[in-house]
HTML snippet that shows the backbone in 3Dmol.js (N, CA, C, O; Angstrom):
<script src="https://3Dmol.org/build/3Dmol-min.js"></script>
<div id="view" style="width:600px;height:400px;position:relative"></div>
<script>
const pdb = `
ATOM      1  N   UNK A   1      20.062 -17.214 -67.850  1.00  0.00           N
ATOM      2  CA  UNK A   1      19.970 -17.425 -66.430  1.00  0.00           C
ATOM      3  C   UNK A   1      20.604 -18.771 -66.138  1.00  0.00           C
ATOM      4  O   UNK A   1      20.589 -19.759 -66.872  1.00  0.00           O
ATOM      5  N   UNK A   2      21.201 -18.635 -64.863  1.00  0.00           N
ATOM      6  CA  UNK A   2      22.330 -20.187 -64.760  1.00  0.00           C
ATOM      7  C   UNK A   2      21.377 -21.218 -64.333  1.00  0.00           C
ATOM      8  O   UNK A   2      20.205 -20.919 -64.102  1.00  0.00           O
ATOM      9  N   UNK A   3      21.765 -22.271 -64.230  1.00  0.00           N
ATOM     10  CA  UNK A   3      20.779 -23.748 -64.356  1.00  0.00           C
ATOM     11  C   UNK A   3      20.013 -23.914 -63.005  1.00  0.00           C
ATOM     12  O   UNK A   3      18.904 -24.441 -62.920  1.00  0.00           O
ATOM     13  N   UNK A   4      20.859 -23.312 -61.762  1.00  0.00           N
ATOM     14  CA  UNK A   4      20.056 -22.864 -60.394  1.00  0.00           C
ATOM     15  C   UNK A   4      19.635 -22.168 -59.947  1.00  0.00           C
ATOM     16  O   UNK A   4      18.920 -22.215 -58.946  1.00  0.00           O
ATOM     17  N   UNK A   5      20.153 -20.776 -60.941  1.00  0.00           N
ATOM     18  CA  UNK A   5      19.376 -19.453 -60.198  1.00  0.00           C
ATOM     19  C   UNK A   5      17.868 -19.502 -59.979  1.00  0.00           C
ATOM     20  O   UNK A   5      17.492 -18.847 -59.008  1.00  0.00           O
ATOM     21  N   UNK A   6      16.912 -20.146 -60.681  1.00  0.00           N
ATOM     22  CA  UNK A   6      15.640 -20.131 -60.081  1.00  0.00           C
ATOM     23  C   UNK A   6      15.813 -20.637 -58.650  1.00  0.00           C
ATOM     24  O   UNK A   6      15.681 -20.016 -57.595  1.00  0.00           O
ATOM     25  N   UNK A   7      16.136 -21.894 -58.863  1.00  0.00           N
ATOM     26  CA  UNK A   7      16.301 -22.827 -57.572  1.00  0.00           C
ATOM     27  C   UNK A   7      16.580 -22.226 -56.343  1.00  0.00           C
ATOM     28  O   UNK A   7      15.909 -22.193 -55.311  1.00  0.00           O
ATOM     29  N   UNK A   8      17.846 -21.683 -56.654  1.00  0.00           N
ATOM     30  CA  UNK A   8      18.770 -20.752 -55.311  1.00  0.00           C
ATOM     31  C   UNK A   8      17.656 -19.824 -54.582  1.00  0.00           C
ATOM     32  O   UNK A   8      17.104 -19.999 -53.496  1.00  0.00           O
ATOM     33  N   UNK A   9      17.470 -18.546 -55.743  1.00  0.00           N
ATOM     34  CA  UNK A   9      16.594 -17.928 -55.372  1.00  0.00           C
ATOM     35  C   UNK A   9      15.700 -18.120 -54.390  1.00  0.00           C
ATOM     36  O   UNK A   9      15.799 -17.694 -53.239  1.00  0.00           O
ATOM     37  N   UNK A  10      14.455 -19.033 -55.033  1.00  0.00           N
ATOM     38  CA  UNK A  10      13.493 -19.691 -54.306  1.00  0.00           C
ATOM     39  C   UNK A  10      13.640 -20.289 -52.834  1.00  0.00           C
ATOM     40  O   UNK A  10      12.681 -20.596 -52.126  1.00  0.00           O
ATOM     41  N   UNK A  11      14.701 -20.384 -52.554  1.00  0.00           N
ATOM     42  CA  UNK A  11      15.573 -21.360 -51.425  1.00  0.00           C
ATOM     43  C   UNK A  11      15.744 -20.264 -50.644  1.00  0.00           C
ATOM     44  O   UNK A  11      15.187 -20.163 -49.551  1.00  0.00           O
ATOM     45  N   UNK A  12      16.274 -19.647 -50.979  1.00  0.00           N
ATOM     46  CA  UNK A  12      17.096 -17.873 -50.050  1.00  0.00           C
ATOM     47  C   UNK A  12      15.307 -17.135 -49.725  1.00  0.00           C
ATOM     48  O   UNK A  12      14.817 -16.737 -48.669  1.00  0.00           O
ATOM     49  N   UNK A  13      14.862 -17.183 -50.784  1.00  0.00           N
ATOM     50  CA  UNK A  13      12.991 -16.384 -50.398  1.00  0.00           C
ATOM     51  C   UNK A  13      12.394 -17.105 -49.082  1.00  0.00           C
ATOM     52  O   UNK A  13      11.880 -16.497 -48.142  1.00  0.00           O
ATOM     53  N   UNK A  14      12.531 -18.339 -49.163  1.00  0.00           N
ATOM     54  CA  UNK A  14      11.483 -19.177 -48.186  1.00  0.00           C
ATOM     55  C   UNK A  14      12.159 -19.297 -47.228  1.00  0.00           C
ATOM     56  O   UNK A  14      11.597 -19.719 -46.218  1.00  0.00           O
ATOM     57  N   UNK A  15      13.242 -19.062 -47.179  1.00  0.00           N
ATOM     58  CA  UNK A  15      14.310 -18.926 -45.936  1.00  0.00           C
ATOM     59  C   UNK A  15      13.979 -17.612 -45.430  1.00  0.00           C
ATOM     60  O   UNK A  15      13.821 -17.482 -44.217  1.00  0.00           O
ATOM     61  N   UNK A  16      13.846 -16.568 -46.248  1.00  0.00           N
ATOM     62  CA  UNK A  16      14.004 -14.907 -45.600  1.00  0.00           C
ATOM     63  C   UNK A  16      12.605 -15.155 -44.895  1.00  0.00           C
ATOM     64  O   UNK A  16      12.622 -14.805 -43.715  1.00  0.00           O
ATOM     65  N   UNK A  17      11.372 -15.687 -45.345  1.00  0.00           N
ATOM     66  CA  UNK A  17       9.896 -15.722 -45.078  1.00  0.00           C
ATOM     67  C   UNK A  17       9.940 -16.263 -43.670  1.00  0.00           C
ATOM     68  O   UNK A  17       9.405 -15.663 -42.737  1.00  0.00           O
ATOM     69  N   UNK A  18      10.584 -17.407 -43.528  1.00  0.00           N
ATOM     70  CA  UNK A  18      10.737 -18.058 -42.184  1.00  0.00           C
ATOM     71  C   UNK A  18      11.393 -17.655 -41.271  1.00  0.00           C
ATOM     72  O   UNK A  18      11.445 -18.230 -40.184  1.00  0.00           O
ATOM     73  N   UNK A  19      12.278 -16.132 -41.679  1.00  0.00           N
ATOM     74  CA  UNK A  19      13.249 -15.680 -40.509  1.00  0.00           C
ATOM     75  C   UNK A  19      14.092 -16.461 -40.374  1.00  0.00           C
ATOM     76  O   UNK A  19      14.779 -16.336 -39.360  1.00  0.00           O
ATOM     77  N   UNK A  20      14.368 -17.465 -41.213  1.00  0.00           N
ATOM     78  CA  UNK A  20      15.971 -18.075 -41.082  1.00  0.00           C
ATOM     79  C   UNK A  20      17.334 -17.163 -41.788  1.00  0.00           C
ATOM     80  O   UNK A  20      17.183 -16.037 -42.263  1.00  0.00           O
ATOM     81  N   UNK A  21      18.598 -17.861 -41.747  1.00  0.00           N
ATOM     82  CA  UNK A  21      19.503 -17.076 -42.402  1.00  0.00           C
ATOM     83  C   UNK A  21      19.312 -17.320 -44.429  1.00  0.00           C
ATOM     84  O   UNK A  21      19.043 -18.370 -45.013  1.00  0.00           O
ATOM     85  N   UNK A  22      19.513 -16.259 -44.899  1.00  0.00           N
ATOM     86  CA  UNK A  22      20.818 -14.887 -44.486  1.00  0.00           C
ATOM     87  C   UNK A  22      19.311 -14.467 -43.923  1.00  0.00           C
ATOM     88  O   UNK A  22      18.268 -15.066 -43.659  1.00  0.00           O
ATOM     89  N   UNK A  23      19.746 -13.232 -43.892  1.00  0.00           N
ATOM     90  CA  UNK A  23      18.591 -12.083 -43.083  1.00  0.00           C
ATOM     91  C   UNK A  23      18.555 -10.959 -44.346  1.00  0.00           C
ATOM     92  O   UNK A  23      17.770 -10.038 -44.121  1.00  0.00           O
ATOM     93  N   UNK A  24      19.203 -10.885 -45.512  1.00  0.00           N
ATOM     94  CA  UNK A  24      19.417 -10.103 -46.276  1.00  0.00           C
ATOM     95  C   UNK A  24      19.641 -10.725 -47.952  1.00  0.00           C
ATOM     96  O   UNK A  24      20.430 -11.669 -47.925  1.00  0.00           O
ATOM     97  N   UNK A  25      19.205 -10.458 -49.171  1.00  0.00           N
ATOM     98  CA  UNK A  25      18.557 -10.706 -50.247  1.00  0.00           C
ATOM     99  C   UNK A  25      19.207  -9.719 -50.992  1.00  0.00           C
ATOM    100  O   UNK A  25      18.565  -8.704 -50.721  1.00  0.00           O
ATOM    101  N   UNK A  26      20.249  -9.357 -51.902  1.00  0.00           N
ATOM    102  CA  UNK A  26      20.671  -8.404 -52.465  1.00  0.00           C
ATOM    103  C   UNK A  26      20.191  -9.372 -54.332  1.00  0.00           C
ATOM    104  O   UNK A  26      20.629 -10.439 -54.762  1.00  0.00           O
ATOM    105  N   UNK A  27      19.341  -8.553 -54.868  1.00  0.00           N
ATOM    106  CA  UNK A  27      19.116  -9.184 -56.505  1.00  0.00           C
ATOM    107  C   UNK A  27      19.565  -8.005 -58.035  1.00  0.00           C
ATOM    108  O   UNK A  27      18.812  -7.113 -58.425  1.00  0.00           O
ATOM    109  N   UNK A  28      20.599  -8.253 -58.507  1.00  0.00           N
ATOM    110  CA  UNK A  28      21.080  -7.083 -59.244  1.00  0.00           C
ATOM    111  C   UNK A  28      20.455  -8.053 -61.257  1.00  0.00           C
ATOM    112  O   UNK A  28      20.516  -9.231 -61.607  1.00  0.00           O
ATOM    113  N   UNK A  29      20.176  -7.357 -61.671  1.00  0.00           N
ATOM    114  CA  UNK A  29      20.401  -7.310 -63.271  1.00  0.00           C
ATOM    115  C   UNK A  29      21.067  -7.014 -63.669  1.00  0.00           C
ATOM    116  O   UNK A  29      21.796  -6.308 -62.973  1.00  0.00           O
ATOM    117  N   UNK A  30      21.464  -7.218 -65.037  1.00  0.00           N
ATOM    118  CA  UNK A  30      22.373  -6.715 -65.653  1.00  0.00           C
ATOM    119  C   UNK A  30      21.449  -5.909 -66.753  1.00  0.00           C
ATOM    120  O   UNK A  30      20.735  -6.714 -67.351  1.00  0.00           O
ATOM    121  N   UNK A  31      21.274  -4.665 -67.155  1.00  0.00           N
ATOM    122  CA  UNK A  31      20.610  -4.231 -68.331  1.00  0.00           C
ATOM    123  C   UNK A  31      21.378  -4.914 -69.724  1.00  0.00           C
ATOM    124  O   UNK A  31      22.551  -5.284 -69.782  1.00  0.00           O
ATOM    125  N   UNK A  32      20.227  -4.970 -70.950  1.00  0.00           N
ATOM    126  CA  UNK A  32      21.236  -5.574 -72.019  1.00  0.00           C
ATOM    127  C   UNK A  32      20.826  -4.744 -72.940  1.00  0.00           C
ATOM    128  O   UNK A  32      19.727  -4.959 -73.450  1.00  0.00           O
ATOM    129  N   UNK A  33      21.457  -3.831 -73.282  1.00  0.00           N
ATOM    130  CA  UNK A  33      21.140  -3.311 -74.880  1.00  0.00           C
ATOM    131  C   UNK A  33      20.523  -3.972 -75.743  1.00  0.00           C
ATOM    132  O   UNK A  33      20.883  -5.123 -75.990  1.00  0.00           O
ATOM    133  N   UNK A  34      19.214  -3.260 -76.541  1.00  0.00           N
ATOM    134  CA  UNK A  34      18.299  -4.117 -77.448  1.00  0.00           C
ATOM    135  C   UNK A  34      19.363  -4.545 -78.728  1.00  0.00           C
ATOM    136  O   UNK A  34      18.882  -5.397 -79.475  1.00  0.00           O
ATOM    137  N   UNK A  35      20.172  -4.267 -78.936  1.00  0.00           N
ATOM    138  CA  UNK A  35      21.449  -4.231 -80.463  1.00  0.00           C
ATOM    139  C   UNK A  35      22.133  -5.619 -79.871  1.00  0.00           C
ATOM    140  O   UNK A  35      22.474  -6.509 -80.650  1.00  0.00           O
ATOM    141  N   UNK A  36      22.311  -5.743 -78.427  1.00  0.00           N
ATOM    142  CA  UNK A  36      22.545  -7.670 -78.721  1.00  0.00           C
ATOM    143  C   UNK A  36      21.879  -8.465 -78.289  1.00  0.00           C
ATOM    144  O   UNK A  36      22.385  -9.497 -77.850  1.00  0.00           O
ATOM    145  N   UNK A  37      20.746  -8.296 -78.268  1.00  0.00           N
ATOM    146  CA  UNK A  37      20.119  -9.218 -78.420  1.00  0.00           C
ATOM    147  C   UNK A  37      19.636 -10.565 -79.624  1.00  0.00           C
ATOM    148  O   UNK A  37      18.907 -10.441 -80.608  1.00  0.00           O
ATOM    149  N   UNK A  38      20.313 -11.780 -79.134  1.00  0.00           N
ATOM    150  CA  UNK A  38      20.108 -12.538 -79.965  1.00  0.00           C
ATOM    151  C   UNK A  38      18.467 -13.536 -79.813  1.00  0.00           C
ATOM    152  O   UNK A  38      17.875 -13.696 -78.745  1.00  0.00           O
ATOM    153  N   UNK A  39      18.077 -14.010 -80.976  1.00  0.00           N
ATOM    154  CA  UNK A  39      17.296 -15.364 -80.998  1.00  0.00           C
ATOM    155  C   UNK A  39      17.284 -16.276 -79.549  1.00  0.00           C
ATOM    156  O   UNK A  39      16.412 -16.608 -78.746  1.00  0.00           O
ATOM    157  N   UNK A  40      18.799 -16.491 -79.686  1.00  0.00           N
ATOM    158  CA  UNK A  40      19.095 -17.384 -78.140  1.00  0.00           C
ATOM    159  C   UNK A  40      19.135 -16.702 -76.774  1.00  0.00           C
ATOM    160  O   UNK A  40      19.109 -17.426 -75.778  1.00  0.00           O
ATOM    161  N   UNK A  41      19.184 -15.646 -76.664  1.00  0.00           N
ATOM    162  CA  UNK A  41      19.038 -15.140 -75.872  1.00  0.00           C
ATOM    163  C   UNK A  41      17.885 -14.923 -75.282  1.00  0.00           C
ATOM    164  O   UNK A  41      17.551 -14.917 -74.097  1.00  0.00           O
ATOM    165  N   UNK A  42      17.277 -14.731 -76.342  1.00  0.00           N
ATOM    166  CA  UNK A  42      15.703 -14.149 -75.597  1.00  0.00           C
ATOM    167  C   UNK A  42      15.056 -15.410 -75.197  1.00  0.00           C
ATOM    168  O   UNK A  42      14.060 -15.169 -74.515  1.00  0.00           O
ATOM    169  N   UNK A  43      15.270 -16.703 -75.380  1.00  0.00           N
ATOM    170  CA  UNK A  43      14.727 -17.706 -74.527  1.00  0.00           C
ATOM    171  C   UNK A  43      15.004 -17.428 -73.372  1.00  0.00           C
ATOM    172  O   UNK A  43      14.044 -17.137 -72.659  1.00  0.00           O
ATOM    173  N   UNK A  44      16.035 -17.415 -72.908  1.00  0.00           N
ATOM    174  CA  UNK A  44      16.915 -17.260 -71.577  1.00  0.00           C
ATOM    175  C   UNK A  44      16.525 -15.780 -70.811  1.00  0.00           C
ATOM    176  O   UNK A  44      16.745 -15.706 -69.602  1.00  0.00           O
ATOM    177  N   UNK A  45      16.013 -14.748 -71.440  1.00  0.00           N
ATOM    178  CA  UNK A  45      15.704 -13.737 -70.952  1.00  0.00           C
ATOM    179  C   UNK A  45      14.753 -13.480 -70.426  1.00  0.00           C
ATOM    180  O   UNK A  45      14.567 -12.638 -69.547  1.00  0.00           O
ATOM    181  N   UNK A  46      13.659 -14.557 -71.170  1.00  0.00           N
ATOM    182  CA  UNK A  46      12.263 -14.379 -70.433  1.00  0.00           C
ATOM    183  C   UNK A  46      12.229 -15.492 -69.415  1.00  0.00           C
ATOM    184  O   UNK A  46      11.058 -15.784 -69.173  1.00  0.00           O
ATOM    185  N   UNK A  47      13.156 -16.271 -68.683  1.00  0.00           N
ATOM    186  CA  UNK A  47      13.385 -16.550 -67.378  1.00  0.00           C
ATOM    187  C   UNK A  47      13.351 -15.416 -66.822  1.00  0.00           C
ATOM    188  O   UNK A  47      12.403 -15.033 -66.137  1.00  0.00           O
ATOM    189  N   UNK A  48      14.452 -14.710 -67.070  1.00  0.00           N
ATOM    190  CA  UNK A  48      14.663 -13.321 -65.887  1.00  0.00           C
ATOM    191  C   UNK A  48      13.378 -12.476 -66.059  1.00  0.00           C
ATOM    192  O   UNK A  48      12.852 -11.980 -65.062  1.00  0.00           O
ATOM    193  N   UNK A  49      12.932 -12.322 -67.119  1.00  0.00           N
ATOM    194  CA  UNK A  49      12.051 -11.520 -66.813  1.00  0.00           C
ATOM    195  C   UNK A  49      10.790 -12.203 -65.801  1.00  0.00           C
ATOM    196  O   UNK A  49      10.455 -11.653 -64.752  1.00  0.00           O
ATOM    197  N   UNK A  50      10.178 -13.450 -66.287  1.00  0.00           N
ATOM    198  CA  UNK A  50       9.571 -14.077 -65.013  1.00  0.00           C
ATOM    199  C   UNK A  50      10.170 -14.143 -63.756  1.00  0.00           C
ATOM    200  O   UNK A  50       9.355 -14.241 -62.838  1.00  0.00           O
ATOM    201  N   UNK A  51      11.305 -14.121 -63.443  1.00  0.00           N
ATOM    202  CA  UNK A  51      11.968 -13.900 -62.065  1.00  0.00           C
ATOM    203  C   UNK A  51      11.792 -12.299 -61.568  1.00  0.00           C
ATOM    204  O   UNK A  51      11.896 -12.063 -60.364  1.00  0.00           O
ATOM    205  N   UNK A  52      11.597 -11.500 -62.259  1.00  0.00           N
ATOM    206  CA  UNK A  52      11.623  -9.744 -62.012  1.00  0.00           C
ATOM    207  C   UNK A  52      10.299  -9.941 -61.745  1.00  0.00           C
ATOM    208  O   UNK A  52       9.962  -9.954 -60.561  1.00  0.00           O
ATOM    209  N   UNK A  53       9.440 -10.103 -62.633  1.00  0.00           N
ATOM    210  CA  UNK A  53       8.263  -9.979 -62.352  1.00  0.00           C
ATOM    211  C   UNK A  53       8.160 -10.747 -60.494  1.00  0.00           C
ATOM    212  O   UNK A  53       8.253 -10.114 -59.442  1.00  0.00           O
ATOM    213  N   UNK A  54       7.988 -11.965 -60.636  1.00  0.00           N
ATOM    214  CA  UNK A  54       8.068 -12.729 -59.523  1.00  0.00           C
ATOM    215  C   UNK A  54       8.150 -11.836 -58.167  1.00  0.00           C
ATOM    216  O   UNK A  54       7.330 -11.687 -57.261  1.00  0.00           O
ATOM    217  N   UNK A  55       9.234 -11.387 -58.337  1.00  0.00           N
ATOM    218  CA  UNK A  55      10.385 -10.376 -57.399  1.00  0.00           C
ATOM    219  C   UNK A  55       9.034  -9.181 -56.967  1.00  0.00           C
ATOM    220  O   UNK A  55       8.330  -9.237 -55.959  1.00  0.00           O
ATOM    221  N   UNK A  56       8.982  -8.342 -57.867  1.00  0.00           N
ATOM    222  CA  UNK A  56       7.660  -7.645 -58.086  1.00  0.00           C
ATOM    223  C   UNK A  56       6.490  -7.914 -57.077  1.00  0.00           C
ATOM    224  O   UNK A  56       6.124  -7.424 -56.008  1.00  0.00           O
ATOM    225  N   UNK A  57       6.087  -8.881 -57.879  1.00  0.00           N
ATOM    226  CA  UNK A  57       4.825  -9.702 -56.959  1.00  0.00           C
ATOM    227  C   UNK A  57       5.107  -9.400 -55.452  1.00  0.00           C
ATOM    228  O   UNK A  57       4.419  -8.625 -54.787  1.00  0.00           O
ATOM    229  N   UNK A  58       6.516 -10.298 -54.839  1.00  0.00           N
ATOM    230  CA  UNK A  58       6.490 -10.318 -53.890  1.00  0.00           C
ATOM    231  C   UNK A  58       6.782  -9.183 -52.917  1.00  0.00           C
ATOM    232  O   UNK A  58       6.742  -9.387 -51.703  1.00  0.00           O
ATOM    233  N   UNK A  59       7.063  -8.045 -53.408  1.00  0.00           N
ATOM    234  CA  UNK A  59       7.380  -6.702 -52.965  1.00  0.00           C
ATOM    235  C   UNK A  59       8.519  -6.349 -52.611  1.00  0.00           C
ATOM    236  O   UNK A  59       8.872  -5.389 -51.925  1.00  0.00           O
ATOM    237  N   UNK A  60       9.408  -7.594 -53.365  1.00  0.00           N
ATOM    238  CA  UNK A  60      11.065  -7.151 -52.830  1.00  0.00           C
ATOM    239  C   UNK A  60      11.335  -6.011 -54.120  1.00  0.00           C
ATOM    240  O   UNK A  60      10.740  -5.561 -55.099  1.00  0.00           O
ATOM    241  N   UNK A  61      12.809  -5.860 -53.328  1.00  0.00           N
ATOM    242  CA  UNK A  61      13.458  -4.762 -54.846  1.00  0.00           C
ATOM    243  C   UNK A  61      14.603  -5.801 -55.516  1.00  0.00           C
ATOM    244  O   UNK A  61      15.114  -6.775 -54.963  1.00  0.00           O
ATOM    245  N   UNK A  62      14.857  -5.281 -56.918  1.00  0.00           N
ATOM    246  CA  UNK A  62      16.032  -5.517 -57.348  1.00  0.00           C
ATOM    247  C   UNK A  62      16.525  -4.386 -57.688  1.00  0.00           C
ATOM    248  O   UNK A  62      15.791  -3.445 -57.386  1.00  0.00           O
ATOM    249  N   UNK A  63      17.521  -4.098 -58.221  1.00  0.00           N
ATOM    250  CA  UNK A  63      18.670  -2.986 -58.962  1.00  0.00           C
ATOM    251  C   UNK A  63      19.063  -3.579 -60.296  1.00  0.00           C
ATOM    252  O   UNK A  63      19.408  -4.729 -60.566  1.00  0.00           O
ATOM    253  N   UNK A  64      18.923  -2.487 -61.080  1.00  0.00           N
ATOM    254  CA  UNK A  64      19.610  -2.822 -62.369  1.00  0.00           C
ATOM    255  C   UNK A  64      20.884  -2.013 -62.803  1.00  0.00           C
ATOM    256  O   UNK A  64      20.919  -0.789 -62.676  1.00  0.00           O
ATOM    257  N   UNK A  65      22.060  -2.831 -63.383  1.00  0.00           N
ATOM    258  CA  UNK A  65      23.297  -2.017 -63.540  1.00  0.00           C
ATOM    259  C   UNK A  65      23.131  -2.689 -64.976  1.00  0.00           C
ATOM    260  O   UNK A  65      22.334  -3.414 -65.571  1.00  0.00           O
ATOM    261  N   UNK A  66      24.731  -1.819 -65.262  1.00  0.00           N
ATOM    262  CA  UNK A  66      24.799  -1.669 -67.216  1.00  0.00           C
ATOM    263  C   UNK A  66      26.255  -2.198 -67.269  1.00  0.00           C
ATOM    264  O   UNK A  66      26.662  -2.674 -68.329  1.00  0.00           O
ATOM    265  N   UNK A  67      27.052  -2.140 -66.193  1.00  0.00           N
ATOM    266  CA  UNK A  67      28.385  -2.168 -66.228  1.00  0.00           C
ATOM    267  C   UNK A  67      29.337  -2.989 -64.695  1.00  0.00           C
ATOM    268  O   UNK A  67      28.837  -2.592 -63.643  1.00  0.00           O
ATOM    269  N   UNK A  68      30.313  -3.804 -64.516  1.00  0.00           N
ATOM    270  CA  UNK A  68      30.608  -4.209 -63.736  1.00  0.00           C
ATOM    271  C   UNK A  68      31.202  -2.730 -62.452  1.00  0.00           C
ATOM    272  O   UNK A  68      31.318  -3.120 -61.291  1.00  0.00           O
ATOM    273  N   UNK A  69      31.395  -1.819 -62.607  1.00  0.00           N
ATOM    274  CA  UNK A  69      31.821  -0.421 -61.914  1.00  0.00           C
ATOM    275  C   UNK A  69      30.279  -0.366 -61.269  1.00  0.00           C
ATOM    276  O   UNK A  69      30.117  -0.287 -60.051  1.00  0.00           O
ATOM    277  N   UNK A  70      29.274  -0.412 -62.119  1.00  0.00           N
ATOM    278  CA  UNK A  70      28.350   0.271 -61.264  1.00  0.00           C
ATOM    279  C   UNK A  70      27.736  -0.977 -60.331  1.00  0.00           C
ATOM    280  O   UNK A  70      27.127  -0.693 -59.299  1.00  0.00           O
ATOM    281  N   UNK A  71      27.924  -2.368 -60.736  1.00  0.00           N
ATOM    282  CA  UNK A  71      27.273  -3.344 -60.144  1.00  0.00           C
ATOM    283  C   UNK A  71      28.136  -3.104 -58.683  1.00  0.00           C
ATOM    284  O   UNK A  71      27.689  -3.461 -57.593  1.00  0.00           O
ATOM    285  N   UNK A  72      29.237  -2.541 -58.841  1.00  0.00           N
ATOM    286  CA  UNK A  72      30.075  -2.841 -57.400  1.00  0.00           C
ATOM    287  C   UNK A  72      29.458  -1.733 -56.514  1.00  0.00           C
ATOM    288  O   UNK A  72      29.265  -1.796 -55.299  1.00  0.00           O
ATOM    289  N   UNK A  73      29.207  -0.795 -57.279  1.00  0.00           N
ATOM    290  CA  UNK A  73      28.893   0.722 -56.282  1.00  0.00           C
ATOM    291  C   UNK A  73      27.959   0.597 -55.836  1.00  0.00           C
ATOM    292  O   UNK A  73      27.973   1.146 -54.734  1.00  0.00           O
ATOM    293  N   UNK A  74      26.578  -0.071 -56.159  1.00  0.00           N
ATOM    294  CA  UNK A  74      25.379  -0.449 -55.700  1.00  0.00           C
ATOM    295  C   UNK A  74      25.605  -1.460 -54.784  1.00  0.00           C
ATOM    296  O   UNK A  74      25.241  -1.402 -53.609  1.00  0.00           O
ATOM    297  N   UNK A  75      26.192  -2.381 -55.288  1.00  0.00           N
ATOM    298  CA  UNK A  75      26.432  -3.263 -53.997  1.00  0.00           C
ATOM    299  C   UNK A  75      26.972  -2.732 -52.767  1.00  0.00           C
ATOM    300  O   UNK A  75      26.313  -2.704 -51.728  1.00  0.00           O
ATOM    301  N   UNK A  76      28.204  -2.293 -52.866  1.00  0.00           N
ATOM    302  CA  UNK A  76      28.758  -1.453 -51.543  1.00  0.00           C
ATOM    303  C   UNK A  76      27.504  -0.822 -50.848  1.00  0.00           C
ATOM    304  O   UNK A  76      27.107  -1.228 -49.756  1.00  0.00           O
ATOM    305  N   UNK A  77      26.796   0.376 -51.664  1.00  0.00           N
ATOM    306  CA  UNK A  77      25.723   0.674 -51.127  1.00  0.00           C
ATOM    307  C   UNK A  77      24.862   0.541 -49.767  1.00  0.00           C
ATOM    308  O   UNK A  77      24.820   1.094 -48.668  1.00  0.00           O
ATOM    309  N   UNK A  78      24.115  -0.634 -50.540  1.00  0.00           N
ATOM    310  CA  UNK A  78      23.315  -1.622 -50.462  1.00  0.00           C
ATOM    311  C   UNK A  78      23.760  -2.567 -48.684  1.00  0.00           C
ATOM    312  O   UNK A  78      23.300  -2.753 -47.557  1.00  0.00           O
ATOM    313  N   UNK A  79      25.041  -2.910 -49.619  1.00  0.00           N
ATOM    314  CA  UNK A  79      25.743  -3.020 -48.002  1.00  0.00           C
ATOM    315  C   UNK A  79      25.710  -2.511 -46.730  1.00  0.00           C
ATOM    316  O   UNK A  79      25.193  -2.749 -45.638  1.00  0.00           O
ATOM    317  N   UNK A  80      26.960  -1.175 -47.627  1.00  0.00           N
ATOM    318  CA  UNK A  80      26.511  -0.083 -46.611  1.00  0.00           C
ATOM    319  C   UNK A  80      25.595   0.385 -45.577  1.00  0.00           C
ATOM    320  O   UNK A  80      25.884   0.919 -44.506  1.00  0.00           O
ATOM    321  N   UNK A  81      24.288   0.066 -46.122  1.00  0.00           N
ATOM    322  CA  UNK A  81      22.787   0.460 -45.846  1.00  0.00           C
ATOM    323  C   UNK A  81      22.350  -0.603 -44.533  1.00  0.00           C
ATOM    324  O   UNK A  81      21.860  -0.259 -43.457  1.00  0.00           O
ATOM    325  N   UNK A  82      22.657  -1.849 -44.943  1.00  0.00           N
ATOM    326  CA  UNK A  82      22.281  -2.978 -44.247  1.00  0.00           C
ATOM    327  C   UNK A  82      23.491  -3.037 -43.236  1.00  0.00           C
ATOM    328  O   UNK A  82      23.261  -3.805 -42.302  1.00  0.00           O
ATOM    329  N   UNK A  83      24.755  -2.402 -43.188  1.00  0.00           N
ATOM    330  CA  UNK A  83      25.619  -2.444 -41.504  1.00  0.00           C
ATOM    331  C   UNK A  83      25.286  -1.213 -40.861  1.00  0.00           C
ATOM    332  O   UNK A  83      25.674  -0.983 -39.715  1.00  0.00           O
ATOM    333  N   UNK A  84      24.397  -0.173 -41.701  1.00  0.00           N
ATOM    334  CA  UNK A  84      23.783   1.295 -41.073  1.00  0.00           C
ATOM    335  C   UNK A  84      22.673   0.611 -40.240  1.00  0.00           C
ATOM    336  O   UNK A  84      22.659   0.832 -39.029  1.00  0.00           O
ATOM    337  N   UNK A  85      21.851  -0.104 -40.725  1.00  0.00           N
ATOM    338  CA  UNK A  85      20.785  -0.132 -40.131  1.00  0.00           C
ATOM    339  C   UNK A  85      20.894  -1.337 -38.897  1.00  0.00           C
ATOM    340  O   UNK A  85      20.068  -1.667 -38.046  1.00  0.00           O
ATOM    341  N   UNK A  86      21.974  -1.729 -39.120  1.00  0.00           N
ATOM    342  CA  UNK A  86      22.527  -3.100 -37.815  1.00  0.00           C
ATOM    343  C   UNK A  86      22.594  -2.643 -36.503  1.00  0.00           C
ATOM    344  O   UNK A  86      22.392  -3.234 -35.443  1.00  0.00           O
ATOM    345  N   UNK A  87      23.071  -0.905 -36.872  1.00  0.00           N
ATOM    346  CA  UNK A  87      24.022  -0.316 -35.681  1.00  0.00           C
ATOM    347  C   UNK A  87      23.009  -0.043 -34.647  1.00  0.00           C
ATOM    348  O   UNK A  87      23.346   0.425 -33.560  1.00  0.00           O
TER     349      UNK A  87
END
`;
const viewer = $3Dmol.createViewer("view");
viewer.addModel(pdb, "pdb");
viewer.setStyle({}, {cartoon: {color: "spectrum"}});
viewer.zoomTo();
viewer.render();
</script>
């Protein structure tokens, strides 16, 4: 997990709570096959997983993709969904 993503996160949440901008929260994973998982990794993983959980708690959603093709199609989506519901 990058050195701000907690930070950011947290920043964009208490913003959505207050009705400030954005107005919209899109949170994707990446799935990781158990075969690479390294030693070093799994420090770094159980950030994200305390951030999922977190996420959880608070009753938002995330999406999980496996591949950069599907991270885009969900996003479009997702998008999609949020200029449907603008109209």
């Amino acid at each position: 997990m990058g050195a701000f993503t907690r930070e950011e996160f947290d920043l964009v949440c208490h913003n959505l709570n207050q009705k400030n901008k954005p107005n919209h929260l899109f949170v994707f994973f990446k799935t990781t096959p158990p075969e690479k998982i390294s030693k070093d990794y799994i420090k770094d993983y159980t950030k994200v997983l305390e951030l999922r959980e977190q996420i959880e708690n608070s009753h938002q959603i995330y999406l999980l993709f496996d591949t950069v093709d599907s991270l885009v199609l969900q996003l479009d989506n997702q998008i999609d969904l949020v200029f449907t519901d603008s109209r």
